[in-house]
C-alpha positions as CSV (number, residue, x, y, z in Angstrom):
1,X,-78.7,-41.3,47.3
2,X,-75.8,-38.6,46.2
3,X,-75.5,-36.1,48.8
4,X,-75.5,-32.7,48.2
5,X,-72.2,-30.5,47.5
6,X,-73.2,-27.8,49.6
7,X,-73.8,-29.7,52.8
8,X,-70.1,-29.7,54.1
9,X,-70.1,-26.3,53.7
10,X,-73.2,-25.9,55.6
11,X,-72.1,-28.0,58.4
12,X,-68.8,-26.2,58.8
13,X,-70.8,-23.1,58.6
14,X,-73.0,-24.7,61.4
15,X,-70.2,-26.0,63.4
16,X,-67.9,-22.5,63.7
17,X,-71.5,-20.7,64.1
18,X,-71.8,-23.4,67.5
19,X,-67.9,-22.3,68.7
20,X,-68.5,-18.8,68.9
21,X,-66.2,-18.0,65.6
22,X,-67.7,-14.6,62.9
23,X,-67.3,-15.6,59.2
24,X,-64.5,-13.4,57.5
25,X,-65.6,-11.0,54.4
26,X,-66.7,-13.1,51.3
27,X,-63.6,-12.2,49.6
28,X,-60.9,-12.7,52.2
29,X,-60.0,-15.8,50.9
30,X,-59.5,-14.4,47.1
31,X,-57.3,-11.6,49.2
32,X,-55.2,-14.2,50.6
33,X,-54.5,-16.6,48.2
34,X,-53.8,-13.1,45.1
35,X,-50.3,-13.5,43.7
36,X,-48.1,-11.4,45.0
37,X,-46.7,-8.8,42.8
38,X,-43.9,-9.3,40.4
39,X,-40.7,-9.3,41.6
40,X,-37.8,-7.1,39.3
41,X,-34.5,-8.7,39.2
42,X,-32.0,-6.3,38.2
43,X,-30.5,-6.3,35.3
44,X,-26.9,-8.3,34.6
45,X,-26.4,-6.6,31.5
46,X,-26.5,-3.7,28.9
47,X,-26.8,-4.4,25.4
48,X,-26.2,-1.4,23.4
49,X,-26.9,-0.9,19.8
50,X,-25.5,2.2,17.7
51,X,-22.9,3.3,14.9
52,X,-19.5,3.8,14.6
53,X,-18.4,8.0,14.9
54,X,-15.8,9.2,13.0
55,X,-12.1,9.3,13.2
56,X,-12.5,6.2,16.1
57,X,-10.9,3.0,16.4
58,X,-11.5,-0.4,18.2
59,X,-9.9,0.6,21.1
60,X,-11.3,3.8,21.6
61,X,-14.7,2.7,21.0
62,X,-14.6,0.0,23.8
63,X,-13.5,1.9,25.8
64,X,-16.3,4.8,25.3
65,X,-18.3,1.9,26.3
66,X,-16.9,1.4,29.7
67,X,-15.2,-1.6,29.2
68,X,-12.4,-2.9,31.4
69,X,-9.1,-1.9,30.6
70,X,-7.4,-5.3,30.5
71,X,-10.3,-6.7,28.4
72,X,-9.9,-4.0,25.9
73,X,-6.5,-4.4,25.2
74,X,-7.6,-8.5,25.0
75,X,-9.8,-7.5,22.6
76,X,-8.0,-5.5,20.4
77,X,-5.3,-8.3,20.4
78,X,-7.4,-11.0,19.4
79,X,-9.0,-9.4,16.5
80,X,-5.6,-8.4,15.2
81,X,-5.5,-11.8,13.8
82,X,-8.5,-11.3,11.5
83,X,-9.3,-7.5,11.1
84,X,-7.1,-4.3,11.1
85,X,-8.5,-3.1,14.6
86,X,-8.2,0.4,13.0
87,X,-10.1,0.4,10.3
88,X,-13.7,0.8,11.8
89,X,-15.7,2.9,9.3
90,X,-17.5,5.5,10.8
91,X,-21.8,5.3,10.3
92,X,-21.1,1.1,10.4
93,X,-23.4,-0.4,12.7
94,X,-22.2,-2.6,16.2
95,X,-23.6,-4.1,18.8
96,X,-22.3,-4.5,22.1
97,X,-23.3,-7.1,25.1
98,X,-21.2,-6.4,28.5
99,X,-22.1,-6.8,32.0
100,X,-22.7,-3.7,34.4
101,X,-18.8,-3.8,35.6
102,X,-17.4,-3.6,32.1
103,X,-16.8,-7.7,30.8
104,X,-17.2,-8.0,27.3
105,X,-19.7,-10.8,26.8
106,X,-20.1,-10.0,23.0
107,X,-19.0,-7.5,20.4
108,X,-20.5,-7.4,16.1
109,X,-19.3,-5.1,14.0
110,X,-21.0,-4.7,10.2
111,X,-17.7,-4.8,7.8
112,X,-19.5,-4.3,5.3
113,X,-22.6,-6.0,3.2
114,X,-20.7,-9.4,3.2
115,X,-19.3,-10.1,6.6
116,X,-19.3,-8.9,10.2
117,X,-16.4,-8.9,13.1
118,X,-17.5,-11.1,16.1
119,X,-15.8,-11.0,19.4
120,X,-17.2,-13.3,21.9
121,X,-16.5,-14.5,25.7
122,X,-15.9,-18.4,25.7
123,X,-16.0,-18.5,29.5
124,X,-15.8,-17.0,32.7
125,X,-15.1,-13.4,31.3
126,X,-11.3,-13.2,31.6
127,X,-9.0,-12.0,29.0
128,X,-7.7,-15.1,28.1
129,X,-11.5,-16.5,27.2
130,X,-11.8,-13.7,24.0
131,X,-12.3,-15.0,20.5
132,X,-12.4,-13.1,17.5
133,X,-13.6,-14.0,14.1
134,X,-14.8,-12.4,11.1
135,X,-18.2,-14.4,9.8
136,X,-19.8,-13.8,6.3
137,X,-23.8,-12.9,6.9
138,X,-26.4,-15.6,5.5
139,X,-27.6,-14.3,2.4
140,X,-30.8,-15.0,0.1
141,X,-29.6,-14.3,-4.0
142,X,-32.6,-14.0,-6.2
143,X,-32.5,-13.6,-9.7
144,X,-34.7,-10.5,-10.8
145,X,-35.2,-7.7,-14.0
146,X,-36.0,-4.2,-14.5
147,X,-37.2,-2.2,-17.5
148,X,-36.1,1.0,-17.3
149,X,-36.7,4.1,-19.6
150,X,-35.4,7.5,-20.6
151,X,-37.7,10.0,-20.6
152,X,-38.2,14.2,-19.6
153,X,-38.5,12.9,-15.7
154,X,-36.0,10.6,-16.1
155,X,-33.0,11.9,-18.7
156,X,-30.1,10.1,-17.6
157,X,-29.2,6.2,-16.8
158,X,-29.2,6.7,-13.0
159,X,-32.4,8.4,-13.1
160,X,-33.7,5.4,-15.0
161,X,-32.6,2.9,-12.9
162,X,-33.6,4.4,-10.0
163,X,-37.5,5.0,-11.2
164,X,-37.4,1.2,-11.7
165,X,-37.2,0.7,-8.2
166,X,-32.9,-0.1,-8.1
167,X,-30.0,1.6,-6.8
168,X,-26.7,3.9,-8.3
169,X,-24.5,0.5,-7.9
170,X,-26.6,-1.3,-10.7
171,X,-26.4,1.9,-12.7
172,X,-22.8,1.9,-12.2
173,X,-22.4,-2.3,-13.3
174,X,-24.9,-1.9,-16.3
175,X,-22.4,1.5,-17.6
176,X,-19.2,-0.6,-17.0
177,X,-20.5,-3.4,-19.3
178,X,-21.7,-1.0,-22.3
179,X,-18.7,1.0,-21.5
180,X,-17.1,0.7,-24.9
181,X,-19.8,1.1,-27.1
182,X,-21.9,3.6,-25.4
183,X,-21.4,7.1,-23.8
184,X,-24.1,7.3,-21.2
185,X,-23.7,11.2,-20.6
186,X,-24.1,12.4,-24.4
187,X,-25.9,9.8,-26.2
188,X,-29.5,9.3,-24.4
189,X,-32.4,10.1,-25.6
190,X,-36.1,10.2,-24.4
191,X,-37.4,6.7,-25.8
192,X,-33.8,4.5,-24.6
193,X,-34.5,1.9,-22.3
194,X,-32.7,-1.3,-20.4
195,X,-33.7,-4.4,-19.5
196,X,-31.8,-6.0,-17.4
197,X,-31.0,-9.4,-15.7
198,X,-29.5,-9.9,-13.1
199,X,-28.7,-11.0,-9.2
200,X,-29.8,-9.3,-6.1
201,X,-28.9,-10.2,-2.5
202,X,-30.8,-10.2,0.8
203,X,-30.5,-10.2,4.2
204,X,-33.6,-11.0,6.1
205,X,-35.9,-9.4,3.6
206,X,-33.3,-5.9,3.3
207,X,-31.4,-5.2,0.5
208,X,-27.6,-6.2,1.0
209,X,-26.1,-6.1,-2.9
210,X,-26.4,-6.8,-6.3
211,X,-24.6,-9.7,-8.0
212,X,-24.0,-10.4,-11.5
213,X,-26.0,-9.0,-13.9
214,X,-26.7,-12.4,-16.8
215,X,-27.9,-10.4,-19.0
216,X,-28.9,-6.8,-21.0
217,X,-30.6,-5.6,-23.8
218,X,-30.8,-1.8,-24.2
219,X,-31.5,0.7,-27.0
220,X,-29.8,3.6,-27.2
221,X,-29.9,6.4,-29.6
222,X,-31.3,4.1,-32.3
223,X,-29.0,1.3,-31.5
224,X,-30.2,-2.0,-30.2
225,X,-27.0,-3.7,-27.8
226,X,-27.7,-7.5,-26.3
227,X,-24.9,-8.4,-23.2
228,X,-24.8,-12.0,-22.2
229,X,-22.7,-13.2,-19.1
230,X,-20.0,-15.9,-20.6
231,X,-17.3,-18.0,-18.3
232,X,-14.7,-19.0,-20.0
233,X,-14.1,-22.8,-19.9
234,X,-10.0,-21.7,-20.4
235,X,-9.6,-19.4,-18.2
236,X,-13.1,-19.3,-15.8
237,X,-13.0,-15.8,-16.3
238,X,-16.1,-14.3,-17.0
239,X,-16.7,-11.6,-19.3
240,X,-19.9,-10.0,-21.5
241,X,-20.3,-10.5,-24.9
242,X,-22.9,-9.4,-27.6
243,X,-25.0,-12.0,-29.2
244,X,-22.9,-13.5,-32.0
245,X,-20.3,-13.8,-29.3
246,X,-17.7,-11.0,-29.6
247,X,-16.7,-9.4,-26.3
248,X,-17.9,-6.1,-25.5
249,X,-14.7,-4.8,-23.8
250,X,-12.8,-2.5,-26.2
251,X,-9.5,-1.1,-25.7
252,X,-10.8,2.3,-24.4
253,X,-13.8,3.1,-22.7
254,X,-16.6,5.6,-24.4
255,X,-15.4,8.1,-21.8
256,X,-13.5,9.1,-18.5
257,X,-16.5,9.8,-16.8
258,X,-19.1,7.5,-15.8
259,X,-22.6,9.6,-15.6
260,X,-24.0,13.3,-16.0
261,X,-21.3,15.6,-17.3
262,X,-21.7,17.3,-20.9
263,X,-19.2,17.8,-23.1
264,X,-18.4,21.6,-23.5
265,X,-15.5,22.2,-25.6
266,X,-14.0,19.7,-28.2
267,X,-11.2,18.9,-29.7
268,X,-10.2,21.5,-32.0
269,X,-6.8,23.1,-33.7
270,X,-8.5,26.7,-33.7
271,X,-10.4,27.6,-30.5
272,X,-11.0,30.9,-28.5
273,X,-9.1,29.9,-25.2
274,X,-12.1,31.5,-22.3
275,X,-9.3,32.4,-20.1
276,X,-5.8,33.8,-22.6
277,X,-8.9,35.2,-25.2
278,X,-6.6,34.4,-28.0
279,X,-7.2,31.3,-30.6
280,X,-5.5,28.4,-29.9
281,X,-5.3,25.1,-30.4
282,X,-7.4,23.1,-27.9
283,X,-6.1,19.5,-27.9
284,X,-8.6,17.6,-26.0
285,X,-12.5,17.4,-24.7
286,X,-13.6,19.2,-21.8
287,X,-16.3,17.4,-19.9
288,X,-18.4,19.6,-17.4
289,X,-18.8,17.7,-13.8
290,X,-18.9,18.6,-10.4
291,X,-16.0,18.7,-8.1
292,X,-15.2,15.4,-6.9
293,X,-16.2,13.3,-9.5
294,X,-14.6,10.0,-10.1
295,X,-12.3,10.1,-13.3
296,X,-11.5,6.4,-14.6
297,X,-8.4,5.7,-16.6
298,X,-10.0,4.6,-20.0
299,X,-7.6,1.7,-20.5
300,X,-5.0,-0.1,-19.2
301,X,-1.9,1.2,-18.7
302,X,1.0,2.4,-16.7
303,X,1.2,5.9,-14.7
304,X,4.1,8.0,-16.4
305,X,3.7,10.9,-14.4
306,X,0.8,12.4,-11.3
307,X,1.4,16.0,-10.4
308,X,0.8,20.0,-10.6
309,X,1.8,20.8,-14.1
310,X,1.2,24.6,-14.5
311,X,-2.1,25.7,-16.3
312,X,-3.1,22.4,-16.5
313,X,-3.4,21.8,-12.9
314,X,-3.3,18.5,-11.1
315,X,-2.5,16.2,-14.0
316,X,-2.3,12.3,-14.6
317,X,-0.5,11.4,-17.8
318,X,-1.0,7.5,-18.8
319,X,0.8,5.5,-21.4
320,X,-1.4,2.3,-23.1
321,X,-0.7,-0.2,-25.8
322,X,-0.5,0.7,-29.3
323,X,1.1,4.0,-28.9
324,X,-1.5,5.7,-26.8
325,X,-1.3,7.9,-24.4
326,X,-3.9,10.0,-22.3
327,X,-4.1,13.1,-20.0
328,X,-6.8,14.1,-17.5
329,X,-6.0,17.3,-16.6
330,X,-7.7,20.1,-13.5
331,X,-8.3,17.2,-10.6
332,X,-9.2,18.1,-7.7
333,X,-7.5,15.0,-6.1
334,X,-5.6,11.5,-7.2
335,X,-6.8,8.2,-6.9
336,X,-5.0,5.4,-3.9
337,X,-1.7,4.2,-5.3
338,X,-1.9,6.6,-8.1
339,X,2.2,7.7,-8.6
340,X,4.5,7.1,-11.2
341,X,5.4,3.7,-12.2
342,X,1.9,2.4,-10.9
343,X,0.1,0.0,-13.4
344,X,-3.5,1.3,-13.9
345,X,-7.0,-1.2,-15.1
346,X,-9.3,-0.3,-17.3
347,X,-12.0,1.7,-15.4
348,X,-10.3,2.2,-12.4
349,X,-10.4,5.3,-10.3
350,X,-7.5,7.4,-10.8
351,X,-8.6,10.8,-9.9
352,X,-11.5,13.0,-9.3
353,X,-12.9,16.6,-11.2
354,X,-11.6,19.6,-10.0
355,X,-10.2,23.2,-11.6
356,X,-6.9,23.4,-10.5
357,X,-4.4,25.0,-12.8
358,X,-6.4,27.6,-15.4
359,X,-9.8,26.6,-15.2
360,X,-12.9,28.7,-15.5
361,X,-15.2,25.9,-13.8
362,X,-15.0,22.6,-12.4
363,X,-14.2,20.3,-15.6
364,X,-12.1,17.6,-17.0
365,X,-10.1,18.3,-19.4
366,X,-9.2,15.0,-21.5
367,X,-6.7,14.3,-23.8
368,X,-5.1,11.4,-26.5
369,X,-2.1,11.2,-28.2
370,X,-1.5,8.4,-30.8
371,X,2.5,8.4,-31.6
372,X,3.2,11.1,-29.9
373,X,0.4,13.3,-31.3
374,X,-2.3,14.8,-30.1
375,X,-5.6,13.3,-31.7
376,X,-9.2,13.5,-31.2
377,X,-10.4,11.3,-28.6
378,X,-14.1,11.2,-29.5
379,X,-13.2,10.0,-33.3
380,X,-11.0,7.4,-32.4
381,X,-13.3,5.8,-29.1
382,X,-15.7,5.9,-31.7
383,X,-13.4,3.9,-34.3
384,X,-12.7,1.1,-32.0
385,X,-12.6,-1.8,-33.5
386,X,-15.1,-4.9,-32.4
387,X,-13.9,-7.1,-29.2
388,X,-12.1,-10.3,-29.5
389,X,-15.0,-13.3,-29.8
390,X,-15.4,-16.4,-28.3
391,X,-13.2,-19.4,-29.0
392,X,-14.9,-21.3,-31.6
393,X,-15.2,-24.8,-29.9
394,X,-17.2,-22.7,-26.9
395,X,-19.6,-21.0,-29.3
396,X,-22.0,-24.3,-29.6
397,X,-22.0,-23.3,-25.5
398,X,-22.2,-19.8,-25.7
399,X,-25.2,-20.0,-27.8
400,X,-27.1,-22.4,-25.6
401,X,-26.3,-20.2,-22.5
402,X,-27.5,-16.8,-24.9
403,X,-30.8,-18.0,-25.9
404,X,-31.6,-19.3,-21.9
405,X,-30.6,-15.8,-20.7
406,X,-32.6,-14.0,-23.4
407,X,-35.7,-16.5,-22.4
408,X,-34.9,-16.0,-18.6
409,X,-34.6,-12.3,-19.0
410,X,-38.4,-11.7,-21.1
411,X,-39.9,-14.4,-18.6
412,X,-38.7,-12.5,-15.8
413,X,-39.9,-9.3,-16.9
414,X,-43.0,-10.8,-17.3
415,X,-43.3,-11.9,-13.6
416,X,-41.8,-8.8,-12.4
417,X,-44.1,-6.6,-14.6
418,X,-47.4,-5.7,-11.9
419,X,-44.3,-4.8,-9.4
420,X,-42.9,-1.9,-11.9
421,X,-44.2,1.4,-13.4
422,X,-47.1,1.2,-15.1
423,X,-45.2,2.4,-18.0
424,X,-42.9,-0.1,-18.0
425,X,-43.4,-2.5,-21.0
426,X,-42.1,-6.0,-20.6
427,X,-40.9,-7.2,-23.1
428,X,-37.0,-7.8,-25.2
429,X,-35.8,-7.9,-28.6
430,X,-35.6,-10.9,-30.0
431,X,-33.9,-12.5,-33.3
């Protein structure tokens, strides 16, 4: 027969009750056996996260952060080999990893979008066991679209752009491409619109940066304009072309000015001048613009002269191909490397808006001279002639590669259409 559980406990019960011995509490046994509480090692280490502040350097920002001074100077050395230790930019994230007496264990600095500085302990914490290295971040690239519209909410590209859920940067791409066949501060209209193809880079689910953009179709001011990415098989250089294959760089951009300012005086031989109040011949366009905005050299070409030159202020004078030469006058500043001599691309920055010299406002004044003479700018960017096309044994190629893009770009837009504006119509022209 099974015996019953409880009798050993009655028996010992029994037994101490026979030797004289008083039961403890009912729970004095759960009291003794309780963990005890936990115990709180102290830290080994501080990990702080912040940004960089201005006008600091490597070496001044370790040491802010306590670090030893032999393993500062460590430091600094070993990144020498791979980063300019005085270049930090100031708002750039870091994060730092050193023990409470001031050894580095590890140091990250965000570069920029692309890559971050590491410095790292090997071992043991001495000088000698620093290693620097600057690492690219692991990136996810999608391919994506937008269709973006002009209208009274929206009136200029950025606007656009930025209603379709994307950033200035992919304004800024999209007006480099259509540079030479549209100006994107005089010639939009409520109705325009862009579609657009192209790459977009994450980090951990967070924006990082656009790539290439495959593809575009936009209509502007009654003009329908198709750009199709194209790599050269001669040269691997890629470039954008329209759809029967011509390339849609010219030799001067629309403008000198990328977005926003108006055009308020033209070129004319009898003008009121707003400042002398005598007529006069006024030899260029003045665009309107805020202080400080970038002004683009319209071609390639070589800097004859940068410098104060009376009533036309701060002044960059460029000479181009074909007996062309062009003036920005009234800046406010000069581009980096921008001095005589210096060769110039096509789009690159080369000064910024100001009203030095006589100026009633902030303004660009913009000037060409073909031969020597003063011309029209507006009448001959519009008289460009069309870009140089494709090689004819690559156009079979090109074609193939045009008609993919112009499928990818309206299947895209199709997927990407319940993410958008309800407005936003997705669809593309198609031949």
């Amino acid at each position: 027969m099974t015996r019953p559980t409880w009798l050993p406990i009655a028996g010992a019960a029994l037994l101490a009750a026979a030797c004289g011995r008083t039961d403890p509490p009912p729970n004095a046994a759960l009291e003794r056996s309780a963990p005890a509480a936990d115990v709180r090692l102290p830290r080994e280490v501080d990990v702080i996260e912040s940004t960089v502040p201005a006008h600091t350097t490597l070496d001044r920002l370790l040491r802010a952060n306590q670090l030893r001074e032999e393993l500062v100077v460590s430091a600094v050395d070993a990144v020498r080999d791979v980063f300019d230790p005085r270049r930090l930019r100031a708002g750039q994230p870091y994060r730092l990893v050193r023990t409470l007496d001031g050894v580095l264990r590890e140091f990250e600095y965000a570069i920029d979008t692309d890559r971050f500085l590491r410095i790292f302990c090997k071992e043991g914490g001495t000088p000698a066991a620093l290693d620097a290295r600057v690492l690219n971040y692991d990136k996810q690239t999608a391919v994506t679209a937008i269709d973006a519209r002009i209208d009274a909410a929206r009136p200029s590209l950025i606007a656009a752009i930025e209603a379709a859920g994307e950033t200035l940067p992919l304004a800024m791409d999209l007006a480099d491409i259509f540079g030479g066949e549209v100006d994107f501060r005089t010639e939009l209209q409520p109705g325009d619109s862009f579609r657009v193809l192209f790459e977009k880079a994450t980090r951990d689910g967070v924006f990082c940066n656009y790539g290439a953009i495959l593809g575009a179709s936009i209509s502007v001011a009654g003009r329908k304009l198709d750009a199709f990415r194209w790599v050269d098989e001669r040269t691997a250089k890629a470039g954008y072309y329209d759809e029967n294959g011509r390339s849609l760089k010219r030799f001067f951009l629309k403008s000198p000015l990328k977005f926003e300012p108006r055009v308020t005086s033209r070129f004319s031989l009898h003008r009121l001048h707003p400042i002398d109040n005598v007529v006069k011949a006024h030899l260029g366009v003045d665009y309107a613009a805020p202080i400080g905005s970038p002004v683009v050299a319209v071609a390639n070409g070589t800097v004859l002269s940068a410098g104060f030159s009376g009533g036309s202020g701060n002044m960059v004078h460029l000479r181009h191909g074909d007996g062309f030469e062009t003036f920005y006058l009234h800046l406010s500043a000069y581009g980096p490397g921008i001095r005589g001599g210096a060769h110039v691309a096509q789009g690159q920055l080369i000064g910024r808006v100001g009203m030095t010299g006589s100026a009633t406002g902030p303004h660009l004044d913009y000037r060409l001279k073909k031969n020597g003479v003063f011309v029209n700018p507006l009448a001959v960017h519009s008289r460009q002639a069309p870009g140089e096309p494709i090689a004819e044994a690559q156009l079979a190629a090109f074609r193939t590669s045009r008609d993919a893009l112009r499928s990818r770009l309206a299947s895209t837009l199709l997927a990407e259409a319940p993410k958008q504006k309800p407005d936003a119509v997705p669809a593309i022209r198609t031949r």
